[in-house]
mmCIF file of the N, C-alpha and C atoms, coordinates in Angstrom:
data_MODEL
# 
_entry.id   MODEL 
# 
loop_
_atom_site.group_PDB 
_atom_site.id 
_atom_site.type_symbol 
_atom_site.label_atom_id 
_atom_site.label_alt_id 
_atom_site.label_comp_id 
_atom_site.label_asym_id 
_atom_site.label_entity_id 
_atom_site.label_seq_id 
_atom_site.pdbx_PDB_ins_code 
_atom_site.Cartn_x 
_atom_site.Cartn_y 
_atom_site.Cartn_z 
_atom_site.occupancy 
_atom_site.B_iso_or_equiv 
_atom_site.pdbx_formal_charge 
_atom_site.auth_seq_id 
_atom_site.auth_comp_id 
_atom_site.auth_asym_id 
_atom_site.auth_atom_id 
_atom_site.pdbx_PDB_model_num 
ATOM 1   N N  . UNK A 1 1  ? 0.829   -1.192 0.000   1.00 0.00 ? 1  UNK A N  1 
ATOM 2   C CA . UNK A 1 1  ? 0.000   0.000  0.000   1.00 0.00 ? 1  UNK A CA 1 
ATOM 3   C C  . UNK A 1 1  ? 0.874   1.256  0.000   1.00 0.00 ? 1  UNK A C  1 
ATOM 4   N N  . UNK A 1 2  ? 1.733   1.171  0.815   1.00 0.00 ? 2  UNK A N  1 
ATOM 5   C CA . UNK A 1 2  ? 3.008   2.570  1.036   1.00 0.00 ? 2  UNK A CA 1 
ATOM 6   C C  . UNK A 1 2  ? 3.681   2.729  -0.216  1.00 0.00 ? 2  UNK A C  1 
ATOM 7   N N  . UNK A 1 3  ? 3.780   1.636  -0.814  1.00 0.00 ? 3  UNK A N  1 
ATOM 8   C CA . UNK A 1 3  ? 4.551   1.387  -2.366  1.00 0.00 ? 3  UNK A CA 1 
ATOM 9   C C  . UNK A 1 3  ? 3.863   2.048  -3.584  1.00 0.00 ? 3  UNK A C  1 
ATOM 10  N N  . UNK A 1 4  ? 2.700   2.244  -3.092  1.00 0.00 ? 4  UNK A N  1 
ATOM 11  C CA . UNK A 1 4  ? 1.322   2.526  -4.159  1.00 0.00 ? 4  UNK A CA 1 
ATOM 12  C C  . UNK A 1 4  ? 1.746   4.607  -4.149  1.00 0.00 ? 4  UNK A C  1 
ATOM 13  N N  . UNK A 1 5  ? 1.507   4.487  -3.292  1.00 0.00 ? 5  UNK A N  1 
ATOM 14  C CA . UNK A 1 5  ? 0.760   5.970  -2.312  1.00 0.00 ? 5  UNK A CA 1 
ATOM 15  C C  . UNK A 1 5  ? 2.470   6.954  -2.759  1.00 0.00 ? 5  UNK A C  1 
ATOM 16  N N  . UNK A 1 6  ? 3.432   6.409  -2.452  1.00 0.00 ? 6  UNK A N  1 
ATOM 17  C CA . UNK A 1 6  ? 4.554   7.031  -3.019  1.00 0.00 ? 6  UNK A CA 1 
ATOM 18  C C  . UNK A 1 6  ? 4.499   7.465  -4.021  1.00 0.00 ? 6  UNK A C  1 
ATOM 19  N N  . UNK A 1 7  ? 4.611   6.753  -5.073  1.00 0.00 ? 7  UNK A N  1 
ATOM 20  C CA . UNK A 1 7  ? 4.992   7.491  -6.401  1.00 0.00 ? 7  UNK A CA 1 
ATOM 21  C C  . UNK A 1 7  ? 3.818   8.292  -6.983  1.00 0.00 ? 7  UNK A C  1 
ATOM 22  N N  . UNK A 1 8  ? 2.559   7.761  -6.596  1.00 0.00 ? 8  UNK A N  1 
ATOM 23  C CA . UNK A 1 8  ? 1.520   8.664  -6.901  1.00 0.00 ? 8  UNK A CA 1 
ATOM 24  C C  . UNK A 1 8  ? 1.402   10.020 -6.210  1.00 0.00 ? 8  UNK A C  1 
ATOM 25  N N  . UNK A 1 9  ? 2.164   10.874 -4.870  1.00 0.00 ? 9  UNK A N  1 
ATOM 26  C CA . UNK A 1 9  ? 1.868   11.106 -4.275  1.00 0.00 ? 9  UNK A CA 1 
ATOM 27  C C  . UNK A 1 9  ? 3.527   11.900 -5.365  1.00 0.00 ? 9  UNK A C  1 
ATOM 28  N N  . UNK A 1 10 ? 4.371   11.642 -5.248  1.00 0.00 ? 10 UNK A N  1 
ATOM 29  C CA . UNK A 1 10 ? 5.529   12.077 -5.876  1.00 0.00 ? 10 UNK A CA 1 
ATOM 30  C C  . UNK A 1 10 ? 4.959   12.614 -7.226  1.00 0.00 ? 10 UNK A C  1 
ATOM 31  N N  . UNK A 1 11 ? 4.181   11.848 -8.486  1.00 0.00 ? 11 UNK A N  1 
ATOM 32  C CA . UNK A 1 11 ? 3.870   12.111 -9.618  1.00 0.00 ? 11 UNK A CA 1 
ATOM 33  C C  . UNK A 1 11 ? 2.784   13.570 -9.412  1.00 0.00 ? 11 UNK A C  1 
ATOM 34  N N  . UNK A 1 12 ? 2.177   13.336 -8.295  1.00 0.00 ? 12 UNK A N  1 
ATOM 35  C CA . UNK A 1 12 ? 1.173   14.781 -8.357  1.00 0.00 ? 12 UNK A CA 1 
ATOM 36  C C  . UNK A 1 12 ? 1.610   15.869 -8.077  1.00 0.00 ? 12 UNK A C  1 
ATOM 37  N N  . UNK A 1 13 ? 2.768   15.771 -7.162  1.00 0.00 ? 13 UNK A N  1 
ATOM 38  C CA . UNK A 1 13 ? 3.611   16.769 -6.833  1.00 0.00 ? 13 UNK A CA 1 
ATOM 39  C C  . UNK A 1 13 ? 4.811   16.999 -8.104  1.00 0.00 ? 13 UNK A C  1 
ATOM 40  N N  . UNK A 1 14 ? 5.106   16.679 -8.820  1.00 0.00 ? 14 UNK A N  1 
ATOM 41  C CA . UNK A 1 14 ? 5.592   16.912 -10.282 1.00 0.00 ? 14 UNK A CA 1 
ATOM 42  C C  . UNK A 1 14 ? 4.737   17.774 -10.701 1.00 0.00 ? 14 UNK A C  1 
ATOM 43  N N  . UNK A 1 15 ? 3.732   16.720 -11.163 1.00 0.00 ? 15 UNK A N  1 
ATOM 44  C CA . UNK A 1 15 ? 2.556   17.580 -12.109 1.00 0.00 ? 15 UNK A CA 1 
ATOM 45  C C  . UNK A 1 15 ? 2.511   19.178 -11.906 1.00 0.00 ? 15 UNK A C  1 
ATOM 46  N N  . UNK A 1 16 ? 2.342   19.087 -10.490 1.00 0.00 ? 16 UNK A N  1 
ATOM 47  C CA . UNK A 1 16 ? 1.796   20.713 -9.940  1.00 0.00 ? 16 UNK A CA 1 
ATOM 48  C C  . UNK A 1 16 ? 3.297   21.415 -10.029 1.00 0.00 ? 16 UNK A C  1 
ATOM 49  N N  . UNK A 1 17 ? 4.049   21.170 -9.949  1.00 0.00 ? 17 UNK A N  1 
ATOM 50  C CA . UNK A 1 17 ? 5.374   22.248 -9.979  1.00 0.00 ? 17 UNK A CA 1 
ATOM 51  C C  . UNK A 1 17 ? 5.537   22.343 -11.520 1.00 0.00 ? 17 UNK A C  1 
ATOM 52  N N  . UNK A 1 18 ? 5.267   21.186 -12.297 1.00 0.00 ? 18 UNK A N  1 
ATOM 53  C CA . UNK A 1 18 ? 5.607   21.582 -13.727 1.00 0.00 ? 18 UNK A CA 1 
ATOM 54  C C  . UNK A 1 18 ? 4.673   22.746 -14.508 1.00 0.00 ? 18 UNK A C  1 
ATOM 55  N N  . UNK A 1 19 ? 3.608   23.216 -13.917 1.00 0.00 ? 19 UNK A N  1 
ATOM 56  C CA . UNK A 1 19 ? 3.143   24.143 -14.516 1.00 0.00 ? 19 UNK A CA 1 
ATOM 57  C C  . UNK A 1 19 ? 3.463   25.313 -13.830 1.00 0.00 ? 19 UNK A C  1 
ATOM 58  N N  . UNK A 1 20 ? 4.124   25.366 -12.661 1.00 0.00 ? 20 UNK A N  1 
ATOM 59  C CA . UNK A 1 20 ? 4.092   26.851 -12.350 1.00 0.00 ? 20 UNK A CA 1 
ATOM 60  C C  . UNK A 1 20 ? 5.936   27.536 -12.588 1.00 0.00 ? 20 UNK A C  1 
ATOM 61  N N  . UNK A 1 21 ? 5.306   28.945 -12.335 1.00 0.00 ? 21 UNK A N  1 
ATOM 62  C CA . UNK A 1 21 ? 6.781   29.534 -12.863 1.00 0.00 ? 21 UNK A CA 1 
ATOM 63  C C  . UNK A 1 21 ? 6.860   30.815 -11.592 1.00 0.00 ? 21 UNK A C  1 
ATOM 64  N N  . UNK A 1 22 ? 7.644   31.275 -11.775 1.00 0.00 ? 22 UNK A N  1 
ATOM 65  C CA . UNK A 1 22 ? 8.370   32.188 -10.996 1.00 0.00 ? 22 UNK A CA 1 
ATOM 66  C C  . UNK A 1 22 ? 7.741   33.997 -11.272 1.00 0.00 ? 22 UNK A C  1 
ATOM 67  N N  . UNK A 1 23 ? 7.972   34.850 -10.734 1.00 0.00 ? 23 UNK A N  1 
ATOM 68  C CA . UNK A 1 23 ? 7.420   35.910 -10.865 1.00 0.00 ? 23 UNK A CA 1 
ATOM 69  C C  . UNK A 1 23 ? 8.888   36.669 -11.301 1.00 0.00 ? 23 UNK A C  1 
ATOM 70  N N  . UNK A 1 24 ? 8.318   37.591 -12.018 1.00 0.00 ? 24 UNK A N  1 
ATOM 71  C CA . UNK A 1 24 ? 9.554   38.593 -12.473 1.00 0.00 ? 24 UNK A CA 1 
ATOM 72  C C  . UNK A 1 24 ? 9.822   39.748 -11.380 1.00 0.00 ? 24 UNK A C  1 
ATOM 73  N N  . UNK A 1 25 ? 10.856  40.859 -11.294 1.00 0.00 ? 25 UNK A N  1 
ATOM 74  C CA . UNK A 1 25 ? 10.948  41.356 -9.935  1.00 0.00 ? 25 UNK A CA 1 
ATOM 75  C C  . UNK A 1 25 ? 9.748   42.459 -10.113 1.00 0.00 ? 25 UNK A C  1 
ATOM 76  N N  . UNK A 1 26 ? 9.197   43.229 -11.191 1.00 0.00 ? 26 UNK A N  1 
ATOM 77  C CA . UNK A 1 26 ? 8.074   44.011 -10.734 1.00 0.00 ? 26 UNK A CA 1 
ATOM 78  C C  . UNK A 1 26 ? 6.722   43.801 -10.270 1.00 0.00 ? 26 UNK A C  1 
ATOM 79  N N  . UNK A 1 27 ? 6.848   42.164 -10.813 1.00 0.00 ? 27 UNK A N  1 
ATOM 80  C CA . UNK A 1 27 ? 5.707   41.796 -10.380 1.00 0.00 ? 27 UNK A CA 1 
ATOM 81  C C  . UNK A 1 27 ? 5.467   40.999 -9.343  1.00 0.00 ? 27 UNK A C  1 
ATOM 82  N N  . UNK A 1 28 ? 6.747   40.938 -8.570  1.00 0.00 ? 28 UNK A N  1 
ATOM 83  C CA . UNK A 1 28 ? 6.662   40.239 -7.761  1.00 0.00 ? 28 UNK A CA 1 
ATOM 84  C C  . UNK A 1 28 ? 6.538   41.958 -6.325  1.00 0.00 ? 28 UNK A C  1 
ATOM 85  N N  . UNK A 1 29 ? 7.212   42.972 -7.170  1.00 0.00 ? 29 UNK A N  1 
ATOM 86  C CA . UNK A 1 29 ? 6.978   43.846 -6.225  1.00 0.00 ? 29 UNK A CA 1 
ATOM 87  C C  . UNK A 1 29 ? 5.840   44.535 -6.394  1.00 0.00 ? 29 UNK A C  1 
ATOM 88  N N  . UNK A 1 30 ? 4.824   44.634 -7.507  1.00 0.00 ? 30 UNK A N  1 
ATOM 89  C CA . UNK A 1 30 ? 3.249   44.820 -7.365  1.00 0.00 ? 30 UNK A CA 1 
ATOM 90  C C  . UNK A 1 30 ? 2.405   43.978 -6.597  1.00 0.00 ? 30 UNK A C  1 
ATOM 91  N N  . UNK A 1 31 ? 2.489   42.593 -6.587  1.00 0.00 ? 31 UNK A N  1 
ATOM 92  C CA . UNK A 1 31 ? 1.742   41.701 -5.421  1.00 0.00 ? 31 UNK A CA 1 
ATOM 93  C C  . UNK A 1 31 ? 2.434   42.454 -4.189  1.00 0.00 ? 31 UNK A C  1 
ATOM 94  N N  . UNK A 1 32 ? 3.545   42.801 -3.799  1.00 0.00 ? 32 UNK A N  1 
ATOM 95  C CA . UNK A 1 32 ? 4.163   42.918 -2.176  1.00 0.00 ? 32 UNK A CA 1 
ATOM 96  C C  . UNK A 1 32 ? 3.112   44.235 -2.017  1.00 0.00 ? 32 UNK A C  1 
ATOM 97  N N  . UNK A 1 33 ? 3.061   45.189 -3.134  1.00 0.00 ? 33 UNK A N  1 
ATOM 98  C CA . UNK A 1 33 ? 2.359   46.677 -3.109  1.00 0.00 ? 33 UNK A CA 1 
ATOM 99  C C  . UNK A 1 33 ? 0.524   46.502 -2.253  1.00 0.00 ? 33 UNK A C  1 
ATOM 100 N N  . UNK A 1 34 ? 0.268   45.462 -3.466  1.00 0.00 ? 34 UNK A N  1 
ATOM 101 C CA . UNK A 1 34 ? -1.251  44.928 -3.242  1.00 0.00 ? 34 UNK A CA 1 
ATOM 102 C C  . UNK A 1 34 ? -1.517  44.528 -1.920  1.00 0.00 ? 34 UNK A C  1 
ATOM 103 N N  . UNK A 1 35 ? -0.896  43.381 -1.409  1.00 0.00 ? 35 UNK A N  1 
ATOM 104 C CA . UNK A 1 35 ? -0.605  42.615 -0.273  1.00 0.00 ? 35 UNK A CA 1 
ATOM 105 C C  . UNK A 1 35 ? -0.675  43.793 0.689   1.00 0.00 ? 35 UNK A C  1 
ATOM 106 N N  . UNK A 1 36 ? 0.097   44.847 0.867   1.00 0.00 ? 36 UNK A N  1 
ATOM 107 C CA . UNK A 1 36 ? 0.539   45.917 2.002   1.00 0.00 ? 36 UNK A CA 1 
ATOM 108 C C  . UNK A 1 36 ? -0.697  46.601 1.884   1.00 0.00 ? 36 UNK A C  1 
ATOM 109 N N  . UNK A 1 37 ? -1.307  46.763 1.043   1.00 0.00 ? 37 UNK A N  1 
ATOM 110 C CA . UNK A 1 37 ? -2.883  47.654 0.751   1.00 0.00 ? 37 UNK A CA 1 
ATOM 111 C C  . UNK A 1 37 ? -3.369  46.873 1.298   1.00 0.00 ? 37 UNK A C  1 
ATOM 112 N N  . UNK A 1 38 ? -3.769  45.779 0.987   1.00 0.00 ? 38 UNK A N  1 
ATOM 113 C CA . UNK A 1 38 ? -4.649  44.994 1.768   1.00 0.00 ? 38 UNK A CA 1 
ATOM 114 C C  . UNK A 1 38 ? -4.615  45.342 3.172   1.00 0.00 ? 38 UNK A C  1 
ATOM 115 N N  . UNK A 1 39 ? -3.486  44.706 3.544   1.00 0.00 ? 39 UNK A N  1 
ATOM 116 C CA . UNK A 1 39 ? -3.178  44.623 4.924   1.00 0.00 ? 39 UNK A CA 1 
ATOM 117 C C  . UNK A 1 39 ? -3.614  45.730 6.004   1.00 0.00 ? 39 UNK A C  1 
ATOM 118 N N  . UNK A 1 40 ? -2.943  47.316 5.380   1.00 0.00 ? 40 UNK A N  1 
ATOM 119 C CA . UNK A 1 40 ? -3.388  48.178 5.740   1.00 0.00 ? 40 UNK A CA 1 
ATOM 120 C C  . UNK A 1 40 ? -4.410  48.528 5.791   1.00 0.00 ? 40 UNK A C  1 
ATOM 121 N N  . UNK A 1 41 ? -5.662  48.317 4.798   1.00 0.00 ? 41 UNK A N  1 
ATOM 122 C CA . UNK A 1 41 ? -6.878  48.523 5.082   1.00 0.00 ? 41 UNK A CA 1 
ATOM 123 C C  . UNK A 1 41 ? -7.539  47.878 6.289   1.00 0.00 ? 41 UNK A C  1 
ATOM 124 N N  . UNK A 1 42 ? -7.617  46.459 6.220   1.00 0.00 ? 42 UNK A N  1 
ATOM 125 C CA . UNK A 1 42 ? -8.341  45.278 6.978   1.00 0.00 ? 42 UNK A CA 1 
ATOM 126 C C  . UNK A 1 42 ? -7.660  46.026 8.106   1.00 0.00 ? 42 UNK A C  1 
ATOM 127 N N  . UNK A 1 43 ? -6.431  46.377 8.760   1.00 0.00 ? 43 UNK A N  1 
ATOM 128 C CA . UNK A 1 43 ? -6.103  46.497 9.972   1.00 0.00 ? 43 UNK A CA 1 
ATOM 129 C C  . UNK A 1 43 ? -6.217  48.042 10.743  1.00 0.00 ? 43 UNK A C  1 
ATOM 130 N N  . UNK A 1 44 ? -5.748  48.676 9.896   1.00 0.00 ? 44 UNK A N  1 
ATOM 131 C CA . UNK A 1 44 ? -4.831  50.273 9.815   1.00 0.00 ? 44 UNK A CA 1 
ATOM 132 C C  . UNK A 1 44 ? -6.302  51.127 9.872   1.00 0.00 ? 44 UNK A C  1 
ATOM 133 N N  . UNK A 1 45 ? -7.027  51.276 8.795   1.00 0.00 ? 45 UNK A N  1 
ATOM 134 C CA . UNK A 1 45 ? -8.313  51.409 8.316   1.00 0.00 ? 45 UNK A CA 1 
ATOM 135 C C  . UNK A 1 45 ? -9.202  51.287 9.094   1.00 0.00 ? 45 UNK A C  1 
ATOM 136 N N  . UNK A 1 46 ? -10.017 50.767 9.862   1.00 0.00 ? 46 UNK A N  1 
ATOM 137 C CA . UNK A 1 46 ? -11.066 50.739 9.763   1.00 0.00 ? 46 UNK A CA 1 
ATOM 138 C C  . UNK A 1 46 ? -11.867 49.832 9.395   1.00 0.00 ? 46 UNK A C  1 
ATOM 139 N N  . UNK A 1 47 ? -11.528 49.242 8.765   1.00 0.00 ? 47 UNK A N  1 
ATOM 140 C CA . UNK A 1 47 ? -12.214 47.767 7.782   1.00 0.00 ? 47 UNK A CA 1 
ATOM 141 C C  . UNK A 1 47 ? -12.040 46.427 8.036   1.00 0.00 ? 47 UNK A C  1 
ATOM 142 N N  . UNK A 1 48 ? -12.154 46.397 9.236   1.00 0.00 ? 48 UNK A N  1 
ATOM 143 C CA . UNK A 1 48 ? -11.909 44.967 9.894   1.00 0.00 ? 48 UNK A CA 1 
ATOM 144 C C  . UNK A 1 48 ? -13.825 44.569 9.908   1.00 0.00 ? 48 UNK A C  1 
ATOM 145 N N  . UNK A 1 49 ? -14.511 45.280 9.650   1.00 0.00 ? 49 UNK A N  1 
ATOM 146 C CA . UNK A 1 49 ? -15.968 44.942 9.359   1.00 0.00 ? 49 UNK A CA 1 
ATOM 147 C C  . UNK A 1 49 ? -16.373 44.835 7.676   1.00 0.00 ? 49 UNK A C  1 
ATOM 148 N N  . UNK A 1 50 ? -15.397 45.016 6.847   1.00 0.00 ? 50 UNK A N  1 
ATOM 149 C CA . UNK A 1 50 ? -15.929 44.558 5.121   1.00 0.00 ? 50 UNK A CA 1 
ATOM 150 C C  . UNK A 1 50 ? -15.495 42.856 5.212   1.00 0.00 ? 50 UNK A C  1 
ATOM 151 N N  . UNK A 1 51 ? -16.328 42.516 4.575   1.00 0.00 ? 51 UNK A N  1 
ATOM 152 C CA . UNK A 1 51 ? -15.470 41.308 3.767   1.00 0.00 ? 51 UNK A CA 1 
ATOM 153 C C  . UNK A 1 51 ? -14.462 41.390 3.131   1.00 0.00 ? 51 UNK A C  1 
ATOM 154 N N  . UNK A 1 52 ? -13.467 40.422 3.406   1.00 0.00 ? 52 UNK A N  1 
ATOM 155 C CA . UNK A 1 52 ? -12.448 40.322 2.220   1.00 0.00 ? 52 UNK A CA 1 
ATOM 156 C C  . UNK A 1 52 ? -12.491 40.555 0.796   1.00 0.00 ? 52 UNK A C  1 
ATOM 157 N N  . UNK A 1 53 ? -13.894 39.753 0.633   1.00 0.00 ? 53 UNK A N  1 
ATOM 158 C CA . UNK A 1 53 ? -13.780 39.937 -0.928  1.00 0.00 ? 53 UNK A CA 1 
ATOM 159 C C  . UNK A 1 53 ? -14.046 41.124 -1.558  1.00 0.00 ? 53 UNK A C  1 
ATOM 160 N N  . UNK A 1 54 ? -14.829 42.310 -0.826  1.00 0.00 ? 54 UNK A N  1 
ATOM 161 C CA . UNK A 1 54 ? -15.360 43.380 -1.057  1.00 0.00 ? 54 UNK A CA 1 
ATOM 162 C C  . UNK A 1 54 ? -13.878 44.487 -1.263  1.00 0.00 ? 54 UNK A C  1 
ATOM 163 N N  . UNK A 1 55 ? -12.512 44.029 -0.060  1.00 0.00 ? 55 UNK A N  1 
ATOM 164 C CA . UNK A 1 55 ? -11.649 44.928 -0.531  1.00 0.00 ? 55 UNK A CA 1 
ATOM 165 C C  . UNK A 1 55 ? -11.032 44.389 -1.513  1.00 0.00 ? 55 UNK A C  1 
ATOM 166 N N  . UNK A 1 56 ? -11.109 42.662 -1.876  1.00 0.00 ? 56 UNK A N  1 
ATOM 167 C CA . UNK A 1 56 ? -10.586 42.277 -2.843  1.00 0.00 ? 56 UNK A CA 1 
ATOM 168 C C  . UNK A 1 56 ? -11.173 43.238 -4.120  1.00 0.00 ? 56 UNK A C  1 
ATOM 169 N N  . UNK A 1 57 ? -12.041 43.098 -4.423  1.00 0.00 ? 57 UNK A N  1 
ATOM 170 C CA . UNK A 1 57 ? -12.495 44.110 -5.691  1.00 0.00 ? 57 UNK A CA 1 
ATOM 171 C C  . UNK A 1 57 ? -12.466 45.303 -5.573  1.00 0.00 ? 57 UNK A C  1 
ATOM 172 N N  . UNK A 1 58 ? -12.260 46.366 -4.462  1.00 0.00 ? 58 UNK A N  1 
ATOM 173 C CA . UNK A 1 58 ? -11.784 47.292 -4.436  1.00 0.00 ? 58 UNK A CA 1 
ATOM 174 C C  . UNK A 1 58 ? -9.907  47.485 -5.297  1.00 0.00 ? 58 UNK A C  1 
ATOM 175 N N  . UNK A 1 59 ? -9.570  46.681 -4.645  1.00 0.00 ? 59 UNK A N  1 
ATOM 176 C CA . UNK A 1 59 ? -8.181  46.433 -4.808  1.00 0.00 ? 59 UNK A CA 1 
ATOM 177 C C  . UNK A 1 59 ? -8.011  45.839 -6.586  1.00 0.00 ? 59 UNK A C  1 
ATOM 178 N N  . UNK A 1 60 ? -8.730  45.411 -7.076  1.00 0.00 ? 60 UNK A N  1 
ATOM 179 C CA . UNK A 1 60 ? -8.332  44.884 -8.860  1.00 0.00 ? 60 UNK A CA 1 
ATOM 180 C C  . UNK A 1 60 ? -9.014  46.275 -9.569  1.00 0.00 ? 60 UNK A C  1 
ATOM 181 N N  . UNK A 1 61 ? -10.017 46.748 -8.719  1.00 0.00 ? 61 UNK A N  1 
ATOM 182 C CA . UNK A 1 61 ? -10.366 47.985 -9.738  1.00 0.00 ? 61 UNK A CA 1 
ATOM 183 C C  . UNK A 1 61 ? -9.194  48.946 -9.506  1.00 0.00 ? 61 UNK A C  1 
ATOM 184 N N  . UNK A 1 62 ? -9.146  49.312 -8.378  1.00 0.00 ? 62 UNK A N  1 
ATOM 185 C CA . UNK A 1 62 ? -7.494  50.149 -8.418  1.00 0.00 ? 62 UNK A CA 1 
ATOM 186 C C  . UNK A 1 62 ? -6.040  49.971 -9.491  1.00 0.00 ? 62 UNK A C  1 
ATOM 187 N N  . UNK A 1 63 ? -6.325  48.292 -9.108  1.00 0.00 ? 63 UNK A N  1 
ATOM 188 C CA . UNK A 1 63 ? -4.959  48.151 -9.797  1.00 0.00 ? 63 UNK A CA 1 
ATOM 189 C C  . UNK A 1 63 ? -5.173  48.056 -11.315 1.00 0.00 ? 63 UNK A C  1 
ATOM 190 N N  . UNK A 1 64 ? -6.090  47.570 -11.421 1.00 0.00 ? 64 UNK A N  1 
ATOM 191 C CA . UNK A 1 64 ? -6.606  47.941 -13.358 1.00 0.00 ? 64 UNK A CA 1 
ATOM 192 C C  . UNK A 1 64 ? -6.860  49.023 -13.850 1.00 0.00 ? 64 UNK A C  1 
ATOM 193 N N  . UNK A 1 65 ? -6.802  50.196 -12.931 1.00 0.00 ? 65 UNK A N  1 
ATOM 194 C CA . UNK A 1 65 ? -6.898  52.164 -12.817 1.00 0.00 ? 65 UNK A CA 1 
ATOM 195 C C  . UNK A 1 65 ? -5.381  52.061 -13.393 1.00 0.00 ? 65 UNK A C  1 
ATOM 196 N N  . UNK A 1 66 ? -4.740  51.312 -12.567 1.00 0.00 ? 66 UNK A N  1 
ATOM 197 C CA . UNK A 1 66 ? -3.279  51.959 -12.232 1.00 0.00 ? 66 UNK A CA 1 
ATOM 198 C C  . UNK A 1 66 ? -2.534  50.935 -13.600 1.00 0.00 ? 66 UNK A C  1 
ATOM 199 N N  . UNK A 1 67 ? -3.387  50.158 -14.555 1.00 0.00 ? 67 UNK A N  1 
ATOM 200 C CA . UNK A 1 67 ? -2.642  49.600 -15.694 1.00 0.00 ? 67 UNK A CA 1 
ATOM 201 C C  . UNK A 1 67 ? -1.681  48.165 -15.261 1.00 0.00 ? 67 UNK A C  1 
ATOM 202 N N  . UNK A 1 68 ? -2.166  47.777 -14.210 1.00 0.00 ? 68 UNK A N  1 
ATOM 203 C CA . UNK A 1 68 ? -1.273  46.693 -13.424 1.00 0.00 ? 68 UNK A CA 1 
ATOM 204 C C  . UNK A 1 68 ? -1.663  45.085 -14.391 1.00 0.00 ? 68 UNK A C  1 
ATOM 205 N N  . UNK A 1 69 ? -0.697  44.360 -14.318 1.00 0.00 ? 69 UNK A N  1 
ATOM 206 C CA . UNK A 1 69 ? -1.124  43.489 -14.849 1.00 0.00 ? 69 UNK A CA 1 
ATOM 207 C C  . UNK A 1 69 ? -1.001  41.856 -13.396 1.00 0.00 ? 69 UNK A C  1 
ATOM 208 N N  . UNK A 1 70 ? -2.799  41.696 -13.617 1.00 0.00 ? 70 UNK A N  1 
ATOM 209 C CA . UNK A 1 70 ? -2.947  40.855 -12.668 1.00 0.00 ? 70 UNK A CA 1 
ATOM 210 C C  . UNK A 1 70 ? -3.173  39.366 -13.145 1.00 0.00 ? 70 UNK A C  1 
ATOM 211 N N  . UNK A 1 71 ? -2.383  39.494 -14.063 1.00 0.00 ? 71 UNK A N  1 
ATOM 212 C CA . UNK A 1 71 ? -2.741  37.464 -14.798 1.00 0.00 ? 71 UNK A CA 1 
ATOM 213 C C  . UNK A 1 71 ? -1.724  36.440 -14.092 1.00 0.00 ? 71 UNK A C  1 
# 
């Protein structure tokens, strides 16, 4: 059974790393930008009573204002 569960368990964890890739440095420093907005709102703000998802869409309309690319 342990013999089974290994390599299948190894092969899915392949699978999933073979599609992903790495972030470039601006875009890895626009998520850190986003992330710190967030943060600051939910805490800093006032807004520990919105939903998440509500500043989530606050936050993609901003950043699609600001020409950001969120793919």
């Amino acid at each position: 059974m342990k013999t089974f569960f290994r390599p299948v368990l190894f092969g899915s964890l392949m699978a999933l790393c073979a599609n992903s890739y790495a972030l470039t440095e601006s875009e890895a420093e626009d998520m850190a930008d986003v992330t710190a907005v967030f943060v600051f709102l939910k805490n800093d703000c006032g807004y520990q009573n919105l939903p998440n998802s509500q500043i989530r869409r606050a936050l993609v309309f901003f950043a699609q204002q600001n020409q950001w690319d969120l793919s």
